[in-house]
MARFI-278326 format. One record per residue (C-alpha): residue in one letter; chain; x, y, z. Coordinates in steps of 0.05 Angstrom, whole numbers, plus 5000, padded with zeros to 4 digits. Layout:
REM MARFI-278326
+-----+-------+------+-------+------+
| res | chain | east | north |   up |
+-----+-------+------+-------+------+
|   A |     A |    X |     Y |    Z |
...
+-----+-------+------+-------+------+
END
This chain:
REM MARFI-278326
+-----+-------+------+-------+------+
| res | chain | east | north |   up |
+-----+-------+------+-------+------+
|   X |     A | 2627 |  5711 | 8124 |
|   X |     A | 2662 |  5673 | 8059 |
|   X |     A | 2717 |  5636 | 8074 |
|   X |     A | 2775 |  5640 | 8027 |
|   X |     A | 2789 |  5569 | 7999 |
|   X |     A | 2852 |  5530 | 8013 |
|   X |     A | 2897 |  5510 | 7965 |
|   X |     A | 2902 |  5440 | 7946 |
|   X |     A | 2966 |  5405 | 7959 |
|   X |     A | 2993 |  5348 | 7909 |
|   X |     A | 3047 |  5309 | 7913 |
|   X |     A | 3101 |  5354 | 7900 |
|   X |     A | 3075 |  5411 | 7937 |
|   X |     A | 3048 |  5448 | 7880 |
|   X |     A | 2985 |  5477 | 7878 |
|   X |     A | 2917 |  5451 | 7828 |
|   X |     A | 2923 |  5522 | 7791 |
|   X |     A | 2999 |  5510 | 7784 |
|   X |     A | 2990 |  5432 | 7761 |
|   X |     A | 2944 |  5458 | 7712 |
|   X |     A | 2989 |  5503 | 7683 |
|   X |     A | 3040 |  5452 | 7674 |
|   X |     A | 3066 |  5434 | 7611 |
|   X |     A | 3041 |  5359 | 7590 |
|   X |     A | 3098 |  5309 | 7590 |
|   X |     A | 3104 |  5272 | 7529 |
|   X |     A | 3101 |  5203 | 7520 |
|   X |     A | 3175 |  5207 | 7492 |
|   X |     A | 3197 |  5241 | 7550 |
|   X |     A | 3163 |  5192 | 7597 |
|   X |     A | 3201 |  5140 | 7560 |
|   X |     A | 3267 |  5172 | 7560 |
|   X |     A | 3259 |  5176 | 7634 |
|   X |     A | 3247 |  5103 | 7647 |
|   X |     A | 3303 |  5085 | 7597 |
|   X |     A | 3350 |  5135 | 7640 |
|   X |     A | 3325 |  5087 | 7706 |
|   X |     A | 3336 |  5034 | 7676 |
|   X |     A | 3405 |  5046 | 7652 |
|   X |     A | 3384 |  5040 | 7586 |
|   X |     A | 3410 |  5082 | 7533 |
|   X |     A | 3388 |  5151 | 7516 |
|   X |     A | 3344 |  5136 | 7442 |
|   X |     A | 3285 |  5166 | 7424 |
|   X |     A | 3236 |  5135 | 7397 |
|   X |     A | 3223 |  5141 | 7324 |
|   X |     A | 3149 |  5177 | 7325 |
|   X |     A | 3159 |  5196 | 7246 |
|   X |     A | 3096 |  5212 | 7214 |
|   X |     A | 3102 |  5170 | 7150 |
|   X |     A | 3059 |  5218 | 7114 |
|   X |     A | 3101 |  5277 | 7129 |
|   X |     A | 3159 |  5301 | 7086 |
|   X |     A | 3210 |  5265 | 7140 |
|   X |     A | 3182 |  5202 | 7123 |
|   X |     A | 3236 |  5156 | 7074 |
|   X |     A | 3170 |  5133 | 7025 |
|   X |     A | 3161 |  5216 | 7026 |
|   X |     A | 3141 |  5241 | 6954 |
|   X |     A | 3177 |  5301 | 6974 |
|   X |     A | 3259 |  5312 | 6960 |
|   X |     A | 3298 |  5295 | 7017 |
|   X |     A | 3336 |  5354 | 7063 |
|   X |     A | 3403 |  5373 | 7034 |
|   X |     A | 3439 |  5345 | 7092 |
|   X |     A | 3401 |  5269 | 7083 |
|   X |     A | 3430 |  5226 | 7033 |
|   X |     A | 3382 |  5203 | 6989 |
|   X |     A | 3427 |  5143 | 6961 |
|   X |     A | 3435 |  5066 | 6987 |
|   X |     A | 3487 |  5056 | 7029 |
|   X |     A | 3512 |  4995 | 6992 |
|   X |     A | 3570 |  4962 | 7014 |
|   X |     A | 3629 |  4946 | 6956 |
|   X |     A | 3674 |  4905 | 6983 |
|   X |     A | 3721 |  4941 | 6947 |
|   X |     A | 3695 |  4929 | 6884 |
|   X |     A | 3671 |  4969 | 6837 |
|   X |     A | 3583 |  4983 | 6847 |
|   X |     A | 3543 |  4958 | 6790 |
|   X |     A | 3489 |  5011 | 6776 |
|   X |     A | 3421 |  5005 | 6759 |
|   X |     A | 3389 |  5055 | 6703 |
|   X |     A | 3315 |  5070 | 6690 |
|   X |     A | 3304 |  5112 | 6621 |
|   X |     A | 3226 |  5142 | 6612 |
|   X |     A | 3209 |  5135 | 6550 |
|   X |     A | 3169 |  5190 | 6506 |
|   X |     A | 3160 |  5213 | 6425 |
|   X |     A | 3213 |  5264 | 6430 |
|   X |     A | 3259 |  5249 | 6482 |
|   X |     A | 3295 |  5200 | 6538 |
|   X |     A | 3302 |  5213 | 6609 |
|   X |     A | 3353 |  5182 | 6638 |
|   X |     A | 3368 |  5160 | 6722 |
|   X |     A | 3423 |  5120 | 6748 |
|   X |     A | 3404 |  5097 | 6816 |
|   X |     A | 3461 |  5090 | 6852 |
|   X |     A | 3488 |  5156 | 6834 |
|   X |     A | 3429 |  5189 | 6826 |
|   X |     A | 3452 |  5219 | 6758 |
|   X |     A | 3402 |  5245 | 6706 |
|   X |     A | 3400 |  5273 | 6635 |
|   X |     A | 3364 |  5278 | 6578 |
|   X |     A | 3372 |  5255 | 6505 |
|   X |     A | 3328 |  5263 | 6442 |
|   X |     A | 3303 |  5197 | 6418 |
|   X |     A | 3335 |  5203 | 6352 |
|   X |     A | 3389 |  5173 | 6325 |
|   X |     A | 3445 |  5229 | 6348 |
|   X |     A | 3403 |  5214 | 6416 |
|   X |     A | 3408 |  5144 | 6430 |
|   X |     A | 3477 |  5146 | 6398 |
|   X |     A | 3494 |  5199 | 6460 |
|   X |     A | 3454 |  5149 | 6506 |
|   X |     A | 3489 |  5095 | 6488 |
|   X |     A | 3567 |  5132 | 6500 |
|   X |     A | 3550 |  5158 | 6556 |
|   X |     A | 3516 |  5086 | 6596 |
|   X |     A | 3570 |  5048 | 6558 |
|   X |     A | 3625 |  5077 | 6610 |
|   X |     A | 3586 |  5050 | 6677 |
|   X |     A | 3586 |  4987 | 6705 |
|   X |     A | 3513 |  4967 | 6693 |
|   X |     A | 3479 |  4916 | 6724 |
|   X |     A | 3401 |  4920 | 6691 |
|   X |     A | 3373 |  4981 | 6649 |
|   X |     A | 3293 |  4989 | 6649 |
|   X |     A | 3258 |  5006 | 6604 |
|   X |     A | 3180 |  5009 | 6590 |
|   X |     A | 3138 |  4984 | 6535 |
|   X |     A | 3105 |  5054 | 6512 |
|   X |     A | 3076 |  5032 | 6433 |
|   X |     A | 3141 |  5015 | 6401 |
|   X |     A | 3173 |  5083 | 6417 |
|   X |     A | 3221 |  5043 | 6457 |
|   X |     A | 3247 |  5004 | 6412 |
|   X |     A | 3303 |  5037 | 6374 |
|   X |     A | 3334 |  5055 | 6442 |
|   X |     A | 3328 |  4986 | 6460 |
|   X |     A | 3363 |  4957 | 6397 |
|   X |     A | 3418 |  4993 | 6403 |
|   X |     A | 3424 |  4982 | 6475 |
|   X |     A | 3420 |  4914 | 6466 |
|   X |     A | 3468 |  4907 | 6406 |
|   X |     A | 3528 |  4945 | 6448 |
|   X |     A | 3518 |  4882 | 6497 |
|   X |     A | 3484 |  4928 | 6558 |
|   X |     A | 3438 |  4896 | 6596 |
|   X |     A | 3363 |  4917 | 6571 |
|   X |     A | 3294 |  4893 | 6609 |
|   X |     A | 3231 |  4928 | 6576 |
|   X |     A | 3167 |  4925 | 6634 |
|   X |     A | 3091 |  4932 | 6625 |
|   X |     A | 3078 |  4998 | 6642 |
|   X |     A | 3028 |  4972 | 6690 |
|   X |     A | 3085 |  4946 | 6744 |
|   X |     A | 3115 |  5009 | 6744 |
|   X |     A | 3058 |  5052 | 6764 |
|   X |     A | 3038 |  5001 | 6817 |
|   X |     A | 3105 |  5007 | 6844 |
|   X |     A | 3103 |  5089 | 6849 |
|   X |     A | 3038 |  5080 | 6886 |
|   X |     A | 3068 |  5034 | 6928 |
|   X |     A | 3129 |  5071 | 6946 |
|   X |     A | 3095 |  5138 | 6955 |
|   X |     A | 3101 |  5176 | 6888 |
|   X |     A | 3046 |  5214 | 6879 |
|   X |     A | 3071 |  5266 | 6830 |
|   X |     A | 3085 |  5237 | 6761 |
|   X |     A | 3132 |  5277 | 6723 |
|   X |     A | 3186 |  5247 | 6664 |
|   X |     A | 3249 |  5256 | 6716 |
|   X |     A | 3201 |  5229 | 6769 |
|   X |     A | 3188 |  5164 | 6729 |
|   X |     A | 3257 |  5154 | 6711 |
|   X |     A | 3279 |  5152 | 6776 |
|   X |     A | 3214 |  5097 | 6796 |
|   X |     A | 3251 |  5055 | 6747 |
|   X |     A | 3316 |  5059 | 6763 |
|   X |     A | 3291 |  5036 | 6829 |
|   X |     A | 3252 |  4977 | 6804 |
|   X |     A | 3322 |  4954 | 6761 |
|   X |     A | 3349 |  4961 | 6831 |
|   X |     A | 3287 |  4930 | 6876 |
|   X |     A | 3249 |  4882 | 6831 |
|   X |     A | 3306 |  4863 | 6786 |
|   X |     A | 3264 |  4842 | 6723 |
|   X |     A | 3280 |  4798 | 6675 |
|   X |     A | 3334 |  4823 | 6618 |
|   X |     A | 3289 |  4825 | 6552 |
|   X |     A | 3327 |  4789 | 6493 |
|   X |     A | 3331 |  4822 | 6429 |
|   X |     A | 3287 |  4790 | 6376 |
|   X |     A | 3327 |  4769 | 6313 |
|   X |     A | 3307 |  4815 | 6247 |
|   X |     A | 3261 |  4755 | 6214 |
|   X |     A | 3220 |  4752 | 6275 |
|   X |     A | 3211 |  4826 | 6276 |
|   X |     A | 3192 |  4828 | 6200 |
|   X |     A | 3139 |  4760 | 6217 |
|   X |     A | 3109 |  4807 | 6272 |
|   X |     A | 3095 |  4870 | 6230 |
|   X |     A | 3069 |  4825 | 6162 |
|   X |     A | 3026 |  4789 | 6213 |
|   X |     A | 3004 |  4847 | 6253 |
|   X |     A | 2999 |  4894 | 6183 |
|   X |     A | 2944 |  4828 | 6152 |
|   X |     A | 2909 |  4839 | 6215 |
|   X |     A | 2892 |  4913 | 6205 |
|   X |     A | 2879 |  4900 | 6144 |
|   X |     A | 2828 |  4851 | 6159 |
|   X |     A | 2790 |  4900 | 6205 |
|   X |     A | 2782 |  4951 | 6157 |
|   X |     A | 2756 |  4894 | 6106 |
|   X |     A | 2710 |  4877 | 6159 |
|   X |     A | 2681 |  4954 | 6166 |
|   X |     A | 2686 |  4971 | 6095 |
|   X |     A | 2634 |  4902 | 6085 |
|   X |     A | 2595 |  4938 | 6126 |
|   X |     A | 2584 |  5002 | 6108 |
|   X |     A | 2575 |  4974 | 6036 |
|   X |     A | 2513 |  4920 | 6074 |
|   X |     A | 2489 |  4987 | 6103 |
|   X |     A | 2430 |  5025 | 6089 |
|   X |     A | 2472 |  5099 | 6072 |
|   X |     A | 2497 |  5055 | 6013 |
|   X |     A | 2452 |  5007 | 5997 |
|   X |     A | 2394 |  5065 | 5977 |
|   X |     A | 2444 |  5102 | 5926 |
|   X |     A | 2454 |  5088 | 5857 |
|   X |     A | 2496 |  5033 | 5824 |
|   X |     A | 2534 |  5095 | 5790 |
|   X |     A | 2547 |  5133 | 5853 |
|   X |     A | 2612 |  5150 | 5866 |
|   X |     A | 2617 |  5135 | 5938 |
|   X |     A | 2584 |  5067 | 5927 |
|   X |     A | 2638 |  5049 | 5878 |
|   X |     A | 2693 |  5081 | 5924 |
|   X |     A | 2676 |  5019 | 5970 |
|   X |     A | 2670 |  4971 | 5922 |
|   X |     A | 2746 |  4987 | 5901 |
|   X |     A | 2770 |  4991 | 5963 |
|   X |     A | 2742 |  4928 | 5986 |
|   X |     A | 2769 |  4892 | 5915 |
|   X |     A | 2836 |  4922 | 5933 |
|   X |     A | 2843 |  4904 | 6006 |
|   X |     A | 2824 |  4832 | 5987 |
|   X |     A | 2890 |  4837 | 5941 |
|   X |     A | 2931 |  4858 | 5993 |
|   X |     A | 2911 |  4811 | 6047 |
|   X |     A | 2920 |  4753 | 5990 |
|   X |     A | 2992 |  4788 | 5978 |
|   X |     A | 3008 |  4790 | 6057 |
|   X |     A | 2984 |  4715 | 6059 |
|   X |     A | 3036 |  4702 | 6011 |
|   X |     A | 3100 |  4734 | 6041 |
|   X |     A | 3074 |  4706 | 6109 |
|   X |     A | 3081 |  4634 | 6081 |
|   X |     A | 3140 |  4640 | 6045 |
|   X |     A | 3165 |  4670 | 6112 |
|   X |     A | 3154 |  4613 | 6145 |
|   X |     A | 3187 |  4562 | 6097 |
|   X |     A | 3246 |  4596 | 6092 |
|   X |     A | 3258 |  4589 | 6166 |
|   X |     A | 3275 |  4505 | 6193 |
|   X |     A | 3249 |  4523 | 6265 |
|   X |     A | 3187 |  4561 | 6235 |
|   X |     A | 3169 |  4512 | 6185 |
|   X |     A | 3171 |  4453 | 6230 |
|   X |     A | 3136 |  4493 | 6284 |
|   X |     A | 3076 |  4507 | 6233 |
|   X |     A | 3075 |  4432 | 6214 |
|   X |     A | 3062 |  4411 | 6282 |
|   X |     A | 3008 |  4466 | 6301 |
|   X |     A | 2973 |  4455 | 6235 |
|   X |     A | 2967 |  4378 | 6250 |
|   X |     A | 2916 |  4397 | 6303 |
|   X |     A | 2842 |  4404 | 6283 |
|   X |     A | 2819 |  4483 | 6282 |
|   X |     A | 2881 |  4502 | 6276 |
|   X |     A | 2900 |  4539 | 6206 |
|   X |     A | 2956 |  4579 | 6179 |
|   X |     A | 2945 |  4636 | 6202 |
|   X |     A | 2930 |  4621 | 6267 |
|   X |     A | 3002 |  4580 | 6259 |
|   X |     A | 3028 |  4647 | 6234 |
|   X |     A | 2999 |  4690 | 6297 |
|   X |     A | 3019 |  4644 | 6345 |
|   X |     A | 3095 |  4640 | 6316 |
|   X |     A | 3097 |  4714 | 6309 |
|   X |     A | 3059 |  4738 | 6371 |
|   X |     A | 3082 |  4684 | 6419 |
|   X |     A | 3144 |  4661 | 6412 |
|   X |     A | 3154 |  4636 | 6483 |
|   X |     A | 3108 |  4572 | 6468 |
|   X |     A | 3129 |  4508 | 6484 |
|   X |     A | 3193 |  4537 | 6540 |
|   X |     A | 3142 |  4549 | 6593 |
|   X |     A | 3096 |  4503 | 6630 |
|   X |     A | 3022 |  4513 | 6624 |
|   X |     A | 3004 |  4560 | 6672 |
|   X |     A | 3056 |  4608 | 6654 |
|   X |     A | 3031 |  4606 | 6570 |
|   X |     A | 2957 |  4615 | 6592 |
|   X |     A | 2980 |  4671 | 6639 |
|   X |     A | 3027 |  4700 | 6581 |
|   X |     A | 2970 |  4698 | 6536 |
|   X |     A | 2911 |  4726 | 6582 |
|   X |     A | 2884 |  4657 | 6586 |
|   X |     A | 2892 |  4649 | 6666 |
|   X |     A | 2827 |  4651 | 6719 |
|   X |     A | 2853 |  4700 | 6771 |
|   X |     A | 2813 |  4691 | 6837 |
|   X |     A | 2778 |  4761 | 6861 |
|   X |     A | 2759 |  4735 | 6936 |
|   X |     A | 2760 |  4775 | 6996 |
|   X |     A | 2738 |  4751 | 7078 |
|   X |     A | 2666 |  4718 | 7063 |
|   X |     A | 2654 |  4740 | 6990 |
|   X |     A | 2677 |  4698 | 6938 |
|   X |     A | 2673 |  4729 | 6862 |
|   X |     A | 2668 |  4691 | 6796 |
|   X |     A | 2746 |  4679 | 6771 |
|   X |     A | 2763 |  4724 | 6707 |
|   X |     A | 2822 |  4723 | 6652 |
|   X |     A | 2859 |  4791 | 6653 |
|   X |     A | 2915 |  4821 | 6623 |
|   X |     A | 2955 |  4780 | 6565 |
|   X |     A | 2967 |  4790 | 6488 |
|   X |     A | 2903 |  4802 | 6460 |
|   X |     A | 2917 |  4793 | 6392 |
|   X |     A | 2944 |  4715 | 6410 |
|   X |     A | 2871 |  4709 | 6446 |
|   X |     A | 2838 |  4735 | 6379 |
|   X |     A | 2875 |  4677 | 6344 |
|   X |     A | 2857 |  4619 | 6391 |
|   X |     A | 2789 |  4646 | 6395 |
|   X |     A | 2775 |  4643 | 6320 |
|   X |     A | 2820 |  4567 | 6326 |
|   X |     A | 2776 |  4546 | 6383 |
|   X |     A | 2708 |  4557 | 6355 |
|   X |     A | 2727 |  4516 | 6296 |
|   X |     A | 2756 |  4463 | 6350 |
|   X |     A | 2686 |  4453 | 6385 |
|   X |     A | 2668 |  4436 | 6318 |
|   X |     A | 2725 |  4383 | 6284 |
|   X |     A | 2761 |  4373 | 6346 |
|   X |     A | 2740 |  4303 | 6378 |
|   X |     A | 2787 |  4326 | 6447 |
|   X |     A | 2763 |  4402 | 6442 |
|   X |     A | 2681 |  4376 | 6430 |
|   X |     A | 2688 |  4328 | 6482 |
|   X |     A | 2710 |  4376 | 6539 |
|   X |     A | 2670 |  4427 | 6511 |
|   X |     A | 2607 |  4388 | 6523 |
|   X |     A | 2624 |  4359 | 6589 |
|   X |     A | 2628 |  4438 | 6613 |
|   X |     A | 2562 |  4456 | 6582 |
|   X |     A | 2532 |  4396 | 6621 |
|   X |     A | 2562 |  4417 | 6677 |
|   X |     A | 2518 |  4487 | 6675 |
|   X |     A | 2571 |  4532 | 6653 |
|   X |     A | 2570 |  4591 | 6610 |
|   X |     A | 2573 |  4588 | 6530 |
|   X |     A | 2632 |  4637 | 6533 |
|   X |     A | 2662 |  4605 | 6608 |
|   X |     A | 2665 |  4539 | 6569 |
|   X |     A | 2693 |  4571 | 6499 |
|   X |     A | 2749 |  4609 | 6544 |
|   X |     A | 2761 |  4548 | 6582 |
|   X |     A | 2772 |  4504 | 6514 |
|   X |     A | 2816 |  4562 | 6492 |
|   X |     A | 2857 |  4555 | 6545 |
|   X |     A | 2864 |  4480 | 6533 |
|   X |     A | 2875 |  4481 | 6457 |
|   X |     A | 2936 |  4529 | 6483 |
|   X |     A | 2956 |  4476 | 6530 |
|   X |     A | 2961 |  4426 | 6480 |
|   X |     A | 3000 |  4466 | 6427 |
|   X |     A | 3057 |  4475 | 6485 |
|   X |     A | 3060 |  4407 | 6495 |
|   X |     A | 3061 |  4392 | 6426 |
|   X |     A | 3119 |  4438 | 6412 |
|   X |     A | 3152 |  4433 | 6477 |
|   X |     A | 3159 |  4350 | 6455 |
|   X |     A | 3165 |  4353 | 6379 |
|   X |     A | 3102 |  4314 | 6373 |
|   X |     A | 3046 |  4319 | 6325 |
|   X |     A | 2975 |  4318 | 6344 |
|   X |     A | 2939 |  4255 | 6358 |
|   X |     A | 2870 |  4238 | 6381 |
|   X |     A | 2894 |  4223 | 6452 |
|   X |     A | 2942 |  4279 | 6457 |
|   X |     A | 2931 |  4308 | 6525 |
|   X |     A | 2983 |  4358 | 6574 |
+-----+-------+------+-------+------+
END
């Protein structure tokens, strides 16, 4: 005869098929009950998902009953705002952070003169812009010249921070609101406005330089097999030949208005008198450094070689340690102190010197070249930091 079974008792006189069928008590409600003991009081614990669309570093838009603004205290004063502006061929995009107001200009003229009314009217505290090929720089001109606050980033920050805070869609509103938050966060550095003979010194300098590289390639395609084979009296063979002759002419014409440049500035003139005084160095490695690198000789030396890509960054992580590399800089100031620097190892008793002690040492041809470029830099920001002329013993 089966026997029916009993049921199981538990503490609170419910049965196993009954405490089964209980609903699970959450962790939140376990602590709200302790709190309640306690006397503490009634909070829940914040149990946010940070990658759900509650979460504050949320790519999505926020409910329309959350504020998405900082609560900023005034002091009864009036809030200085913060204003990121994207940057693009045809058009601005424009955030204020505090406010959280956006529009849209062309970038034109009637554009930036719309921009500029309509940000001239807030209390600013930092506008951001970033450096996107020159496309930027109209807007900030005329920013600048109305006295508003103007700091142009690398483009490089920027997207780091939008990682870093979560933005994963990328969008022209999108970034203009990343940098209004960066003017507001990071607070960079207000970029000043470059007087109109520097400008002109950078675009003669940087104009020679293209010109250069296409000398270089026309050279050789005319040393090159396509043109060596054809006839003297071959058109495209004399099509080289006369536009080699005429790019020599025009560098020879840039090297002109580059020098005279130069003399007809105090500063620049005496600048180029002290950095041609050093061995390797020529004019227009003077002229590249003047125009490309104006900072020289106001920072210390770390900050130049960093400025000018010139600075070992460590790549270690736990047990593995990695071979230091330069990264990130003005390339065209490396391409100068390069070219300076070879001739250096050469005519340079300071430059030879350390350059053999590294070799000795078992390092790299191009480790110890990069490593007398950065030195040769380190000595020309000395030199103009103290209004000194090169000597033998010159050292930073």
């Amino acid at each position: 005869m089966k026997v029916a079974p009993r049921p199981v008792e538990v503490e609170n006189g419910a049965s196993l098929k009954q405490k089964q069928t209980m609903p699970r008590q959450l962790d939140g409600d376990r602590f709200l009950e302790a709190g309640a003991k306690l006397g503490a009081p009634r909070c829940r614990p914040n149990l946010q998902n940070p990658n759900s669309w509650q979460s504050p570093s949320s790519n999505r838009p926020a409910r329309k009953d959350a504020s998405a603004r900082p609560n900023t205290p005034t002091n009864g004063r009036s809030q200085r705002m913060h204003v990121g502006i994207d940057v693009s061929k045809g058009h601005l995009d424009v955030h204020v952070h505090e406010t959280g107001l956006a529009f849209r200009v062309t970038n034109d003229n009637a554009g930036i003169e719309e921009l500029v009314s309509r940000l001239s009217g807030l209390e600013l505290e930092r506008i951001v812009l970033e450096a996107t090929g020159q496309y930027e720089d109209a807007a900030f001109a005329a920013l600048s010249l109305h006295g508003l606050p103007v700091a142009v980033v690398n483009p490089r920050t920027t997207r780091h921070f939008a990682k870093a805070t979560n933005r994963l869609a990328k969008t022209d509103q999108v970034d203009a609101a990343c940098l209004a938050e960066v003017a507001a966060v990071l607070k960079p550095r207000i970029t000043p406005l470059p007087d109109e003979d520097a400008v002109e010194l950078d675009y003669l300098v940087t104009r020679r330089r293209q010109l250069v590289e296409q000398l270089v390639g026309e050279k050789s395609r005319r040393a090159g097999p396509a043109i060596v084979r054809l006839r003297p009296d071959s058109r495209a063979k004399k099509s080289v030949e006369e536009h080699i002759a005429w790019l020599e002419k025009e560098i020879a014409s840039f090297d002109g208005q580059i020098k005279q440049r130069i003399e007809n500035s105090p500063a620049w003139k005496q600048k180029d008198e002290l950095l041609q005084s050093v061995p390797g160095v020529g004019p227009m490695t003077s002229a590249s450094l003047l125009a490309h690198l104006p900072e020289l000789g106001q920072l210390d030396r770390k900050q130049i070689a960093a400025l000018a890509g010139l600075a070992p960054y460590n790549a270690d992580s736990g047990f593995r340690s990695m071979p230091r590399h330069i990264r990130g800089g003005r390339a065209c100031v490396r391409s100068a102190l390069y070219m300076a620097t070879v001739a250096a190892v050469t005519h340079n008793q300071a430059i030879r010197a350390f350059h053999q002690r590294l070799r000795a040492a078992g390092k790299a041809g191009q480790v110890a070249l990069t490593a007398c470029m950065r030195k040769l830099l380190t000595i020309l920001n000395a030199m103009i930091r103290d209004n000194r002329s090169w000597t033998a013993t010159t050292n930073p």
